[in-house]
C-alpha positions as CSV (number, residue, x, y, z in Angstrom):
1,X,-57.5,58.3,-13.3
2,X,-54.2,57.4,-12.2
3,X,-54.9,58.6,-8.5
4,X,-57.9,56.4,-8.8
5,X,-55.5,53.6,-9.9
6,X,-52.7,54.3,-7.0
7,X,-55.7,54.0,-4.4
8,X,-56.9,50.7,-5.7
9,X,-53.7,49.5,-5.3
10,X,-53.3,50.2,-2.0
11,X,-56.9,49.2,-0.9
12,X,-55.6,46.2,-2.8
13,X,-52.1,45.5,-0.4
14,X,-54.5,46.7,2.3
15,X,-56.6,43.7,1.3
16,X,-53.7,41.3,0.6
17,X,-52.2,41.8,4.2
18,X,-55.9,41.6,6.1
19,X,-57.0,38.7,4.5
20,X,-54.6,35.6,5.6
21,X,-56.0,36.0,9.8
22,X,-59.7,36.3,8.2
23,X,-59.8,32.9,5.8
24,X,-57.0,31.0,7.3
25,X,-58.5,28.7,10.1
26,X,-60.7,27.0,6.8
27,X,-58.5,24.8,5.1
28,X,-54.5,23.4,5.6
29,X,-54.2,25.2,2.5
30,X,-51.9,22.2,0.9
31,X,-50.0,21.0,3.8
32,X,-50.3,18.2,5.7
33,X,-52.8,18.2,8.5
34,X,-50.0,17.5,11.2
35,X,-48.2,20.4,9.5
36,X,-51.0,22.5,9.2
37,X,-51.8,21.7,13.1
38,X,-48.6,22.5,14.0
39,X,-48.8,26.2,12.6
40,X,-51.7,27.1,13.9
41,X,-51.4,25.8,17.0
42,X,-47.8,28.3,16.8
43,X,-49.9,31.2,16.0
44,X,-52.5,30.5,18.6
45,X,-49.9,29.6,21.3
46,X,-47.9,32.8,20.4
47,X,-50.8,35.1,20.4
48,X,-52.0,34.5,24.0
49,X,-48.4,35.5,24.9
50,X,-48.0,37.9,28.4
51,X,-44.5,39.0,27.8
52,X,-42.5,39.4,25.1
53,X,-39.3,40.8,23.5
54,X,-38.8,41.8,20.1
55,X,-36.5,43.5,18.1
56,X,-37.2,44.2,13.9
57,X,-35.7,45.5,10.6
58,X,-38.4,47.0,7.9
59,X,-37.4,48.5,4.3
60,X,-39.5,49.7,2.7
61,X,-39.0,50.9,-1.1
62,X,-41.7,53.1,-3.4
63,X,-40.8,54.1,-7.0
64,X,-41.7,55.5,-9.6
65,X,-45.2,56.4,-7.7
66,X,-44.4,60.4,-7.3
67,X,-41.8,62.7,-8.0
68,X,-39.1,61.4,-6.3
69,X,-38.9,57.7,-4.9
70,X,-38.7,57.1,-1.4
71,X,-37.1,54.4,0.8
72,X,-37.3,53.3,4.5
73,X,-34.6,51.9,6.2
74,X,-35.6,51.2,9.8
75,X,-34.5,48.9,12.8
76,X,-36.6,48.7,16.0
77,X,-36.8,46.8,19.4
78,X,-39.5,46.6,22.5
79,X,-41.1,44.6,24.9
80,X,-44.6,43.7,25.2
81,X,-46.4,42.9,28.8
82,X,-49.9,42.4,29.0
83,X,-50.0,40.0,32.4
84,X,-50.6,42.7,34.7
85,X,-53.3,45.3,35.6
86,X,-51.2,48.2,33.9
87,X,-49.7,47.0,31.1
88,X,-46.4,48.0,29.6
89,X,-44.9,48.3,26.3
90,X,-41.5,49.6,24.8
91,X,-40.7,50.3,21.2
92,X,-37.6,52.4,19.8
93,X,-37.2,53.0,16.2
94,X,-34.0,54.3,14.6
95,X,-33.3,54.6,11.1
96,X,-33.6,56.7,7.7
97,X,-36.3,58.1,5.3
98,X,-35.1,59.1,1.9
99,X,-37.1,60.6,0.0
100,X,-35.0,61.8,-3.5
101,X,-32.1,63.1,-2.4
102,X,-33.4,64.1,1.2
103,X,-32.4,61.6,3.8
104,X,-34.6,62.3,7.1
105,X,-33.1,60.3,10.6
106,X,-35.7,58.4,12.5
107,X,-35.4,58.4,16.1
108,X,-38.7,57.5,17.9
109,X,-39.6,56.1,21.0
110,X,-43.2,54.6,22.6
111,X,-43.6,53.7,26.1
112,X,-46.6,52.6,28.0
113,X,-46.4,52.0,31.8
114,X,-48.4,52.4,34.8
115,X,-51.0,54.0,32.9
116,X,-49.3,56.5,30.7
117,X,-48.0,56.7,27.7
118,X,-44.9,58.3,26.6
119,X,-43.9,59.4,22.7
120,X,-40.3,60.9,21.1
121,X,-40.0,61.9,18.3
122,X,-36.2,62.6,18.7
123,X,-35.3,60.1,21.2
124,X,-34.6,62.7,23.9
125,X,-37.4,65.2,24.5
126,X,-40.7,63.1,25.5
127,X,-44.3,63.9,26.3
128,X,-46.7,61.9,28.1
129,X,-50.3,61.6,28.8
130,X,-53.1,59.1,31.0
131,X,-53.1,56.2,28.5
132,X,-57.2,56.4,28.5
133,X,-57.4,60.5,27.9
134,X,-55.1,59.4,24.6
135,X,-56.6,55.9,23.2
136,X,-60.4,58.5,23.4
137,X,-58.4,60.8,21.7
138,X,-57.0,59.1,19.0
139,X,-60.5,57.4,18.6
140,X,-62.7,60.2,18.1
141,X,-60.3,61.9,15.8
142,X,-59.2,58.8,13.6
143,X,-63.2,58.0,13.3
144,X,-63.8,61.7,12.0
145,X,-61.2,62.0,9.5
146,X,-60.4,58.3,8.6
147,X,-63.8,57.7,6.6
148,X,-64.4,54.6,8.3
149,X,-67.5,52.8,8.4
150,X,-66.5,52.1,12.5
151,X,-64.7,53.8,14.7
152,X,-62.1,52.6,16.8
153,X,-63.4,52.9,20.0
154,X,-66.5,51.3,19.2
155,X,-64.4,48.9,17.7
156,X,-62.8,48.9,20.7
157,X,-65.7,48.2,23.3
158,X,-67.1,45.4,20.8
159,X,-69.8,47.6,19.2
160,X,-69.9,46.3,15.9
161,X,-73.7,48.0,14.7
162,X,-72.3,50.7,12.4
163,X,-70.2,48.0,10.9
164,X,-72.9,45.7,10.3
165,X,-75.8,48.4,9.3
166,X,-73.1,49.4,6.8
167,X,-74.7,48.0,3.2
168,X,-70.3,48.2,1.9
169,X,-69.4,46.7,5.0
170,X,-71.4,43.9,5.6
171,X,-70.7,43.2,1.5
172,X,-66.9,43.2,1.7
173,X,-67.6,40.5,5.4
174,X,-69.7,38.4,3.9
175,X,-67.2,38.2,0.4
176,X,-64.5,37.2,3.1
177,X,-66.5,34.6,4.6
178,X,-67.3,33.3,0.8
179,X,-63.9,32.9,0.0
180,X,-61.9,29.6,-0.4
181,X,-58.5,29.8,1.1
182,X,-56.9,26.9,-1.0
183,X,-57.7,28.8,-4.2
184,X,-55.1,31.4,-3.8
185,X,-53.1,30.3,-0.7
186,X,-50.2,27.7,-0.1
187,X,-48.9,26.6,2.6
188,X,-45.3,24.6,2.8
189,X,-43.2,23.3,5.8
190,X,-39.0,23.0,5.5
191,X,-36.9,22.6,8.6
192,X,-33.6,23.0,9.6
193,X,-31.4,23.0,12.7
194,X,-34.9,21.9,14.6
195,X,-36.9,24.9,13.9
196,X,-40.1,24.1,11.5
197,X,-40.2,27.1,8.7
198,X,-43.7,27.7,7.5
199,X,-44.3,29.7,4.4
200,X,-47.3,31.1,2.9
201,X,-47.1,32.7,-0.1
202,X,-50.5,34.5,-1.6
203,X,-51.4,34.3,-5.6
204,X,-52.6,38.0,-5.5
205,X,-54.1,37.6,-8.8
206,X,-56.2,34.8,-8.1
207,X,-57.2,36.1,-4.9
208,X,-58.1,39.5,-6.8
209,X,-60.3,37.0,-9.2
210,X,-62.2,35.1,-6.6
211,X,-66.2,35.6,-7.9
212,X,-66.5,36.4,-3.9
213,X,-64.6,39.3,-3.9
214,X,-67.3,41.1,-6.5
215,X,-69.2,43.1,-3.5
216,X,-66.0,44.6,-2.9
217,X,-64.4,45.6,-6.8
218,X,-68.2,47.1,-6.9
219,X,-67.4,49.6,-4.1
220,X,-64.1,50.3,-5.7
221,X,-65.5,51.7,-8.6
222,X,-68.4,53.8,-6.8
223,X,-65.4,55.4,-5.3
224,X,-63.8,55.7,-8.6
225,X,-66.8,58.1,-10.3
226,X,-65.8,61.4,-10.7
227,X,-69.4,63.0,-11.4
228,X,-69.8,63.4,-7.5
229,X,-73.0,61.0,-8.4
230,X,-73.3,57.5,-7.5
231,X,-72.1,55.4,-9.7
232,X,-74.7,52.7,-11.4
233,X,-74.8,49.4,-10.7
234,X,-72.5,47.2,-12.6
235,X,-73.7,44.2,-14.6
236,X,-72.4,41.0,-14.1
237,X,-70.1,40.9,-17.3
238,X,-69.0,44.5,-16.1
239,X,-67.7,43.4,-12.9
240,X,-66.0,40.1,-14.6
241,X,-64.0,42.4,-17.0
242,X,-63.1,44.6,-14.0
243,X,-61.7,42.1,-11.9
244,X,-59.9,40.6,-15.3
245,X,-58.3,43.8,-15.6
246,X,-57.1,44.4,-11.9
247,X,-56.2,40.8,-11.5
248,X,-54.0,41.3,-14.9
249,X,-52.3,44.1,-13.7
250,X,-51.5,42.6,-10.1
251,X,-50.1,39.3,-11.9
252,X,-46.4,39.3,-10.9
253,X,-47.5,40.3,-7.1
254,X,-46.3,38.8,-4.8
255,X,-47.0,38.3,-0.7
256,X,-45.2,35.6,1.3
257,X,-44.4,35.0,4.9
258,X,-42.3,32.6,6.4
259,X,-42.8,31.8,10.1
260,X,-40.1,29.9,12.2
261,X,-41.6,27.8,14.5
262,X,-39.7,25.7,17.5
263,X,-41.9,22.2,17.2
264,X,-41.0,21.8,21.1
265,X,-42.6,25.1,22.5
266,X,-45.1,25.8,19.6
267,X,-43.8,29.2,19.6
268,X,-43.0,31.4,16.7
269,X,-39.1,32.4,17.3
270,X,-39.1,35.0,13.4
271,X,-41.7,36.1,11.0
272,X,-41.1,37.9,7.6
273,X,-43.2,39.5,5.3
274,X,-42.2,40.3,2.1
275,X,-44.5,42.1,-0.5
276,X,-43.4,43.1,-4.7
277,X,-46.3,45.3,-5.7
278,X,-45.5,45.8,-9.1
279,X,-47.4,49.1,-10.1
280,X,-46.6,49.1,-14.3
281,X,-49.7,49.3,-15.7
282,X,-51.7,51.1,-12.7
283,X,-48.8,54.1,-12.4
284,X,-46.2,53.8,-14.9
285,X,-42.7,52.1,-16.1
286,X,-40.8,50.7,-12.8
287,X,-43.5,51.9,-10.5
288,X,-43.5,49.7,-7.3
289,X,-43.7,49.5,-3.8
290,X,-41.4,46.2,-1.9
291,X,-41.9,45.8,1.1
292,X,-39.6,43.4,4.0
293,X,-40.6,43.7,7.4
294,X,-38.7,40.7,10.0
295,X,-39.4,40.4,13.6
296,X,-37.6,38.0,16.1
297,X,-39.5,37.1,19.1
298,X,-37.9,35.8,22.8
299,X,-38.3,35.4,25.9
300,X,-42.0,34.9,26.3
301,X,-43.5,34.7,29.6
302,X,-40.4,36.4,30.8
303,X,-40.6,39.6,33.0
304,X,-40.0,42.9,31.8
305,X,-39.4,46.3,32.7
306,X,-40.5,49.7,31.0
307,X,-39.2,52.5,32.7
308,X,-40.9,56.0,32.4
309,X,-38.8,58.6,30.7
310,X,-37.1,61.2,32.7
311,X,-38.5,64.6,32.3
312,X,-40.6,63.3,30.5
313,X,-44.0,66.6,29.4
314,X,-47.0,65.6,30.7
315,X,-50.0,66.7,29.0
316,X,-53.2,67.9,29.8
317,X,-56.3,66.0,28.4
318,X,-58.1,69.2,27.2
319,X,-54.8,70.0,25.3
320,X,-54.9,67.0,22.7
C-alpha cells in the first residue's frame, strides 16, 4: 500500500508540472488581460527562440521517503541553437548527490554538434555517436520499458494513433481539455527595476478535486489492485471519496513559478519552479520531496559555438 501511495504521488507532481502548458491559453487566470497578454506573448516569443544561453541551479530534497534521505545540489550551463541545419547544444552539470551519509560528485557533460552527440559522465572521458543512430535508440528502448501508451519516436514523427486508440489515454486528454484553469490557477504581475515578474502558483488540491480529473483517479486505482485482476469499476460516490482523500492529503502542496519578463523585448530573462510535496499521510512523519529548479536565459538570437570534445569514443550503432 504505501508503494501504491509513493507512486500516486509522483503521477500526481508528474500531473502538477504537465498541466499549466496544457490548460493555460483558456483563461487570464485572474490577471488583467494586458497582463495576461503580456505573459503569453513572453512565453510564445521565447519559445520560437534560435539561440540561446543558459546557465541553472536545481536542489532537490526527498525525506523521509526511503532509508536514507537524499539531496541534490546541482549547478549547470549550455547553449541552445536550433537556426541551423545541424543543430547544436551544450549542457555541463556539476554538483553533489547525497544520499545518507554518501555524497556522490556530479560531473556531466552533453554536446550535440554537426550531427553527433557527445555524453561525460566525468567531465573528461567522452563518447559519441550519429545523433539519429541515438534518438532511434533511446526511442525503441524507452517505449519497451517505459510502459507508455506512445512511444517517443512516434511521438516524435507526429503519430499520435496508439495515443488516441488508448481507452486511459484518450480519458486522461479529454479530462485536460474539461478542466477550468481559473479554478485552481492564479496568475499575478509585480515589477521592479523594469522587468515584469509573473507568478503562478497552482492550488494542488483543488486541481486534484476538479470532477474532470475522475477518468484519471479511475486509472490510478486499476493500477493500485493487487489481485493481478482488473479492478471494477468505481461508482460515482467511490470516485468522490477518492479524490476527497488524495486531495486531503496534497492540501499543503504547493507549485509556483515566477517568470521575469523584460516588457520591451517580451522575452523571459529567469524562471523558477518551486514545488513542497508534503508526503505525511501518503509515506510517513516528515516525508517530502521540495524541489527549486532557476534558469537565467541571455543572449537570444546570438551566435553560438559547441565544440566537439577532443578524443572524444565514437560509437558504433550496432553497439547501443
Amino acid at each position: 500500500m504505501k508503494k501504491f501511495r509513493l507512486s500516486v504521488a509522483l503521477v500526481v507532481l508528474a500531473l502538477v508540472l504537465a498541466i499549466v502548458p496544457a490548460v493555460l491559453a483558456q483563461d487570464t487566470l485572474g490577471a488583467s488581460q494586458g497582463d495576461y497578454d503580456l505573459w503569453t506573448s513572453a512565453n510564445s516569443t521565447s519559445a520560437a527562440l534560435t539561440s540561446v544561453s543558459y546557465d541553472f541551479t536545481a536542489k532537490l530534497a526527498v525525506t523521509g521517503v526511503q532509508a536514507s534521505n537524499i539531496t541534490a545540489d546541482l549547478q549547470g550551463a549550455g547553449v541552445i541553437d536550433t537556426n541551423s541545419d545541424s543543430p547544436a547544444f551544450q549542457l555541463d552539470v556539476t554538483g553533489s548527490l547525497v544520499q545518507g551519509t554518501d555524497t556522490t560528485p556530479v560531473n556531466l557533460g552533453v554536446r550535440i554538434v554537426d550531427g553527433n552527440i557527445y555524453y561525460s559522465a566525468d567531465g573528461k572521458t567522452w563518447q559519441g555517436s550519429k545523433l539519429d543512430d541515438a534518438m532511434s535508440s533511446f526511442g525503441t528502448g524507452f517505449a519497451k520499458g517505459s510502459g507508455l501508451p506512445i512511444s517517443p519516436t512516434d511521438l516524435q514523427n507526429g503519430d499520435l494513433s496508439s495515443l488516441t486508440s488508448n481507452p486511459q489515454a484518450a480519458a486522461a486528454m479529454k479530462a485536460l481539455s474539461e478542466l477550468k484553469p481559473s479554478d485552481f490557477l492564479a496568475l499575478t504581475r509585480t515589477d521592479a527595476d523594469g522587468v515584469a515578474q509573473f507568478t503562478l502558483k497552482l492550488d494542488v488540491a483543488k486541481l486534484l478535486a476538479s470532477p474532470a480529473l475522475a477518468p484519471i483517479f479511475s486509472s490510478l486505482a486499476a493500477m493500485g489492485s493487487t489481485s493481478g485482476a482488473a479492478a471494477p469499476a468505481m461508482t460515482d460516490a467511490q470516485m468522490q471519496q477518492m479524490q476527497g482523500m488524495i486531495g486531503a492529503m496534497f492540501s499543503t502542496a504547493t507549485v509556483t513559478v515566477d517568470q521575469y519578463v523584460d516588457p520591451e523585448s517580451k522575452q523571459v530573462q529567469r524562471a523558477t519552479l518551486t514545488v513542497a510535496l508534503p508526503l505525511d499521510s501518503m509515506v510517513g512523519p516528515g516525508a517530502a520531496v521540495n524541489l527549486t529548479f532557476d534558469i537565467n536565459l541571455s543572449n537570444y538570437d546570438e551566435a553560438v559555438t559547441v565544440e566537439a570534445p577532443a578524443d572524444a569514443k565514437m560509437m558504433d550503432a550496432s553497439t547501443q
